[in-house]
TITOR-412245 format. One line per 8 residues: number of its first residue (from 1); for each residue x, y, z of C-alpha. Coordinates in steps of 0.02 Angstrom, whole numbers, plus 32768, in hexadecimal, padded with zeros to 4 digits. Example, Ala and Ser with C-alpha at 12.3 -4.5 7.8 and 13.67 -1.06 7.14 Angstrom:
2
1) 8267:7F1F:8186 ~ 82AC:7FCB:8165 $
This chain:
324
1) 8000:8000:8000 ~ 8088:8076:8017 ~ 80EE:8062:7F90 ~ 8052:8073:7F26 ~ 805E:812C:7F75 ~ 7FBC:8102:7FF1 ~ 7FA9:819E:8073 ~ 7FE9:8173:8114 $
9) 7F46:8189:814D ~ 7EED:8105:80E3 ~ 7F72:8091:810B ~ 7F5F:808C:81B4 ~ 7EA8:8074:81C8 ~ 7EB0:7FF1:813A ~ 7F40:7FA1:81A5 ~ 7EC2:7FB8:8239 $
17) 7E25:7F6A:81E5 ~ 7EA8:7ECC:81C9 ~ 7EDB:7EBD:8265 ~ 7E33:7EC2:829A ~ 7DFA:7E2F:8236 ~ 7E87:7DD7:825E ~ 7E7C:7DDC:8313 ~ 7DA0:7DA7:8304 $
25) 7DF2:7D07:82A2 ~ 7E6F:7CE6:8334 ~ 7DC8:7CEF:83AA ~ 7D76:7C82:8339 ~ 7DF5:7C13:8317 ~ 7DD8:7C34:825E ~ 7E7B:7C1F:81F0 ~ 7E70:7CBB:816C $
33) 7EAE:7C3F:80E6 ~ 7E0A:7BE6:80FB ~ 7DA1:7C53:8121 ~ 7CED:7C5E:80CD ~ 7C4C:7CDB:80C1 ~ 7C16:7C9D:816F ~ 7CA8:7CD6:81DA ~ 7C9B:7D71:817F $
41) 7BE9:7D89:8193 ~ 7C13:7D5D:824A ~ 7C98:7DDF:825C ~ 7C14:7E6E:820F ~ 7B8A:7E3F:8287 ~ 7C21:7E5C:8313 ~ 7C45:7EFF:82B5 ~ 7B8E:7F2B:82CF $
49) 7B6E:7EF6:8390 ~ 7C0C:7F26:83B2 ~ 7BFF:7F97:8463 ~ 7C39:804C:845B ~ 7CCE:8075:8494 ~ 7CF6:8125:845D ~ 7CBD:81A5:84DA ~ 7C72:8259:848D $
57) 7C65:82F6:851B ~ 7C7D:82DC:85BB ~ 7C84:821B:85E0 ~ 7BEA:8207:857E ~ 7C02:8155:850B ~ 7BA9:8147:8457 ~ 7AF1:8110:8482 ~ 7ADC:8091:83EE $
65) 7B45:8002:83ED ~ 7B98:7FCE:836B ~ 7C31:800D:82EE ~ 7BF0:80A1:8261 ~ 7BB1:8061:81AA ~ 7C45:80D9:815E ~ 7CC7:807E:81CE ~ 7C77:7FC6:81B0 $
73) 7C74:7FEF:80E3 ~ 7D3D:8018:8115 ~ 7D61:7FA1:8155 ~ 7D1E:7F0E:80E4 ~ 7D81:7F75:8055 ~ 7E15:7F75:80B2 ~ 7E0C:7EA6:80D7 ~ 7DC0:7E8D:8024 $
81) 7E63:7EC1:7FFA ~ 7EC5:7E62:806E ~ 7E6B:7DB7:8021 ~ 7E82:7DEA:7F67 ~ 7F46:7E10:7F98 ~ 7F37:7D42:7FE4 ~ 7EDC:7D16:7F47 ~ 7F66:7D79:7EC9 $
89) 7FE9:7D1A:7F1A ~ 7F7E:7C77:7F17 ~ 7F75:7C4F:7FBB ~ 7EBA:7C41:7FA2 ~ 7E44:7C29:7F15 ~ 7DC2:7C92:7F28 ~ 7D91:7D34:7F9D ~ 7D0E:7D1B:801F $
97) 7CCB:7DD7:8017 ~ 7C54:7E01:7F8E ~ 7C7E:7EA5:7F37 ~ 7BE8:7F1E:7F14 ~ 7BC8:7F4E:7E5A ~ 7B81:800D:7E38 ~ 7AE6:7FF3:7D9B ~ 7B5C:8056:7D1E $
105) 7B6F:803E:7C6D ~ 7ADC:7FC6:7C5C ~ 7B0D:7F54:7CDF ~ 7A96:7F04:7D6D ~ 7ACA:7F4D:7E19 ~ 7B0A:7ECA:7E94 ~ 7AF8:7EF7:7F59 ~ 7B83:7EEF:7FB2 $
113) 7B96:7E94:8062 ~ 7B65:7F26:80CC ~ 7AED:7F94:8086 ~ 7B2D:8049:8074 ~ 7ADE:80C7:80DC ~ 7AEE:817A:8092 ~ 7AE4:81FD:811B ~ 7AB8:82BC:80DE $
121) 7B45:8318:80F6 ~ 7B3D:839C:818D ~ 7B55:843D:8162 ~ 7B4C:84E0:81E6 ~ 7AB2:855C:81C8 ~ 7AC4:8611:81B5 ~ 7ABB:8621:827F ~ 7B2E:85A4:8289 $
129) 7BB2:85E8:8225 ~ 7B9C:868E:8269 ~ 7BC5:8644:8326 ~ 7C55:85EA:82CF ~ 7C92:8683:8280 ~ 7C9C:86EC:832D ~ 7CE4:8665:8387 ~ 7D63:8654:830E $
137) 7D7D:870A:8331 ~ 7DCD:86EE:83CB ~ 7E65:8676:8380 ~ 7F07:86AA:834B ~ 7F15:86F1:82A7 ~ 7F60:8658:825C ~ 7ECA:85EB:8297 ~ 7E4D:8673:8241 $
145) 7EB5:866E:81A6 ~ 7E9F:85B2:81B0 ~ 7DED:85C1:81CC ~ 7DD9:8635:8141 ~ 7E49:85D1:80C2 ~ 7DE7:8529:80EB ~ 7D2E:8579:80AC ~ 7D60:85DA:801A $
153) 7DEB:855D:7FD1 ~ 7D6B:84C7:8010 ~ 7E08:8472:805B ~ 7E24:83CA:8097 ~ 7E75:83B5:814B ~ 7F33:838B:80FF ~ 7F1D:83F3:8055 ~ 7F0B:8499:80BC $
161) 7F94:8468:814D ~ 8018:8437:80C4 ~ 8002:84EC:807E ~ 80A7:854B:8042 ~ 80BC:8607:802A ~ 80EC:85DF:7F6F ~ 8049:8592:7F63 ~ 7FDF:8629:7F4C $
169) 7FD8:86B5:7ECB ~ 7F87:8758:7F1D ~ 7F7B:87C0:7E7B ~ 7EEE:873F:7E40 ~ 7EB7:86F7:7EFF ~ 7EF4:8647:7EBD ~ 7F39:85AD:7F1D ~ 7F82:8530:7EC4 $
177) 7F7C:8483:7F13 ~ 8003:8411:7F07 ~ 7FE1:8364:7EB0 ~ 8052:831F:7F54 ~ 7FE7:8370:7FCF ~ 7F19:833F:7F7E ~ 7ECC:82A6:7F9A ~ 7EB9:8269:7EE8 $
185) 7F6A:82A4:7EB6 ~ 7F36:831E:7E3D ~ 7F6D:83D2:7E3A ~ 7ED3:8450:7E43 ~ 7EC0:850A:7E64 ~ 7E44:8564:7ED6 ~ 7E0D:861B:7F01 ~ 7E11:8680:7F9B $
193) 7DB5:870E:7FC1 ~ 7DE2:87CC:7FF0 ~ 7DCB:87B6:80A7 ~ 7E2A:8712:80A1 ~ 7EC0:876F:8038 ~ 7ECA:8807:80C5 ~ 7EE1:8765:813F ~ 7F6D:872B:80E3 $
201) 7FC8:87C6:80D8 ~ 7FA5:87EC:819D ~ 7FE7:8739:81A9 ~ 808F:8731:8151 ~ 80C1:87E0:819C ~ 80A4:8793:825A ~ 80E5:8704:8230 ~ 818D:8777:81E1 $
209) 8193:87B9:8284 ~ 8182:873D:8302 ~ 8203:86B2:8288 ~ 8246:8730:81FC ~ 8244:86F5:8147 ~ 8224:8637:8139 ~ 8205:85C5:80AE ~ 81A7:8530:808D $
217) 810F:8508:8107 ~ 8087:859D:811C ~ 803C:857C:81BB ~ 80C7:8576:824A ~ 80AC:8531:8314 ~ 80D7:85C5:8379 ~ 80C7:854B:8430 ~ 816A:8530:8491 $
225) 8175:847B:846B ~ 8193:8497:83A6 ~ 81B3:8555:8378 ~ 81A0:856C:82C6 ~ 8178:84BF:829D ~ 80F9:848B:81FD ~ 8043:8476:8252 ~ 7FFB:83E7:823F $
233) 7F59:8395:821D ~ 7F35:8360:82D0 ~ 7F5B:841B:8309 ~ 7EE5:8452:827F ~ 7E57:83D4:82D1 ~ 7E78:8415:8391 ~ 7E4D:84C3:833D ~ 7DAB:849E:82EC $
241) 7D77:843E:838F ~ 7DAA:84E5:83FF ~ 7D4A:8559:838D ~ 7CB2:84B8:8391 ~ 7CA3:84E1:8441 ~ 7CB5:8589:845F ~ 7C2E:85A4:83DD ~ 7BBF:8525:8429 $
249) 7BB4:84CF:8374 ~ 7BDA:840E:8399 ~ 7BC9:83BF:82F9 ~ 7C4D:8435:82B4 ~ 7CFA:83E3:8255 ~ 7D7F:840B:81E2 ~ 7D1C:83BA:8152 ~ 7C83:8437:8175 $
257) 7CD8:84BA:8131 ~ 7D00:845C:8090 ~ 7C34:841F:807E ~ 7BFE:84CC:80B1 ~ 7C6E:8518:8012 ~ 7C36:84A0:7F86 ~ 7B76:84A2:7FB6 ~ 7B90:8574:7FC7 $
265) 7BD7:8554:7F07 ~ 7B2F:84F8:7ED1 ~ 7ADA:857E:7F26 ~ 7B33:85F9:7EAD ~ 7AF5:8588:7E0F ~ 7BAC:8534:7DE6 ~ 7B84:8488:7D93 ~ 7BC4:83EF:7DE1 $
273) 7C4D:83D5:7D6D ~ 7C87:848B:7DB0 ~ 7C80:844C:7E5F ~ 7CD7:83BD:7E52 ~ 7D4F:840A:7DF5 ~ 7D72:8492:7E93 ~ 7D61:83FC:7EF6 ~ 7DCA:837F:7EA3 $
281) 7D69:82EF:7EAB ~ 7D6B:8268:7E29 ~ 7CB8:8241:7E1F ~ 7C23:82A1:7E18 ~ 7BC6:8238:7EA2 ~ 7C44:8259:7F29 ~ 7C36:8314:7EE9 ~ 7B60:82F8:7F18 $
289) 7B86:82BD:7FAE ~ 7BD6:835C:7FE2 ~ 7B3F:83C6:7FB6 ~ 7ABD:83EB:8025 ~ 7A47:8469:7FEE ~ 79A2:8479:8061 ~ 78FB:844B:8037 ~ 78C9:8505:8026 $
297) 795E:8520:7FAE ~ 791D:8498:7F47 ~ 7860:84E5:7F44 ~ 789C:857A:7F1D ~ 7908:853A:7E7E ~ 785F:84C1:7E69 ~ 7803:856F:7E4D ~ 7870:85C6:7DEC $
305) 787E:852C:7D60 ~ 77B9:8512:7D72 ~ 7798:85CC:7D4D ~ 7815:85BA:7CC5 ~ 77CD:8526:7C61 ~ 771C:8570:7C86 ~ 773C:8601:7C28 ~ 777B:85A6:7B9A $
313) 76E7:853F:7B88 ~ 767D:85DA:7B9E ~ 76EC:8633:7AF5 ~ 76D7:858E:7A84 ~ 761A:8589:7ABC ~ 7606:863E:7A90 ~ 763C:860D:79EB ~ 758D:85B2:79BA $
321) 7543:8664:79C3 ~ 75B7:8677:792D ~ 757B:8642:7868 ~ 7605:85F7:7813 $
């Protein structure tokens, strides 16, 4: 997986769906070279009555038992993987988790082992992001740089803490993203905004004072324990969750920023194909997923076509009053 150029990230929770499987077979006695569809359908039902064991708040445990649909769909990718490697090296002759099949290009969809559940993606309302906004306030003015860089540029987590000064182009409000540093490994560019640009300037003079003229990474630590150092993603994550509390909204994350962006962009009429673009996503249905326009946006566009087509039909119709 790594020398395929896998993100250290996917490796590591592939490497920890493995491990899980392996160690249900161990309880089971189940020898992964032999194992079949029942052990597997054994190990999801465990998956899915599993207790809860993270803890949210203060001491407060996950009321439903039972791991997430998003991390069970994870983790049978991750072990149907591990069984086609033992299958590509022959070590067995066939792999005892059933792929799902999309219905594309005429073919008859085929249901995977778990069925997908596909959640609406959470995005703050206008109060929200107004409480957001004036708790943000109070950070540093790297942390409301970063706050301001994540909505407008619609940045992933490690995209916007892998930033570099040489990265951005002021005299057209442009970022260009490194193929190295996006999750699909293609280059893309993305706008910023005039309030975001003023941040950036305030920024880089501070940060001129406090280190003087640095290279490389944008966003610097300033604590005792690594002065000057590259930020991280974890740092970046401990920020959102500060300004999540202060503001009093819980469900807020460094992705909401990034779904808040793109469904602002279909607000503003940009076609998909735009959106994903900005976004740089692959396919068009991980692009839907991000959008989340409200029911009364949707009424309202309802409306607007509806009033549209009427008055066409009304023109053609008037037409009859016409002799030829």
């Amino acid at each position: 997986m790594a020398n395929i150029g896998r993100a250290p990230n996917t490796i590591d929770a592939y490497g920890r769906a493995v491990d899980d499987h392996l160690r249900f077979c161990a309880a089971e006695s189940a020898e992964p070279l032999y194992v079949k569809a029942d052990t597997v359908a054994a190990w999801i039902g465990e998956m899915l009555e599993r207790p809860p064991t993270r803890r949210h708040g203060k001491g407060a445990s996950r009321a439903s038992p039972g791991l997430a649909n998003a991390t069970v769909q994870q983790r049978l990718v991750a072990v149907r993987s591990f069984y086609e490697f033992l299958v590509e090296d022959g070590l067995r002759e066939r792999n005892p988790i059933r792929r799902g099949q999309a219905g594309r290009r005429g073919r008859r969809p085929k249901q995977g082992l778990v069925r997908r559940i596909e959640q609406a993606p959470w995005i703050p309302t206008e109060a929200d992001w107004q409480r957001i906004l004036e708790a943000a306030r109070s950070e540093p003015l790297r942390n409301r740089l970063m706050v301001s860089l994540a909505y407008d540029g619609a940045l992933r987590r490690e995209e916007l803490v892998q930033l570099a000064g040489d990265d951005f182009d002021p005299a057209y409000r442009l970022i260009r993203l490194r193929a190295e540093t996006t999750k699909s490994k293609r280059s893309r560019e993305v706008a910023y905004g005039e309030a975001t640009g003023r941040l950036f300037m305030a920024y880089l003079t501070e940060r001129r004072n406090i280190m003087g003229r640095v290279g490389g990474p944008l966003l610097r630590s300033t604590s005792n324990r690594n002065p000057g150092g590259p930020l991280g993603a974890s740092s970046w994550s401990k920020i959102v969750e500060r300004i999540s509390r202060t503001s009093g909204v819980s469900r807020l994350s460094t992705h909401s920023f990034r779904h808040l962006r793109l469904t602002d962009l279909a607000r503003a009429d940009w076609t998909i194909d735009q959106i994903a673009q900005y976004a740089g996503h692959r396919d068009l249905a991980t692009t839907m997923r991000y959008i989340h326009l409200s029911g009364r946006e949707l009424a309202a566009r309802f409306h607007r076509a509806n009033t549209s087509v009427h008055a066409d039909r009304e023109r053609l119709l008037a037409r009859l009053l016409e002799t030829p």
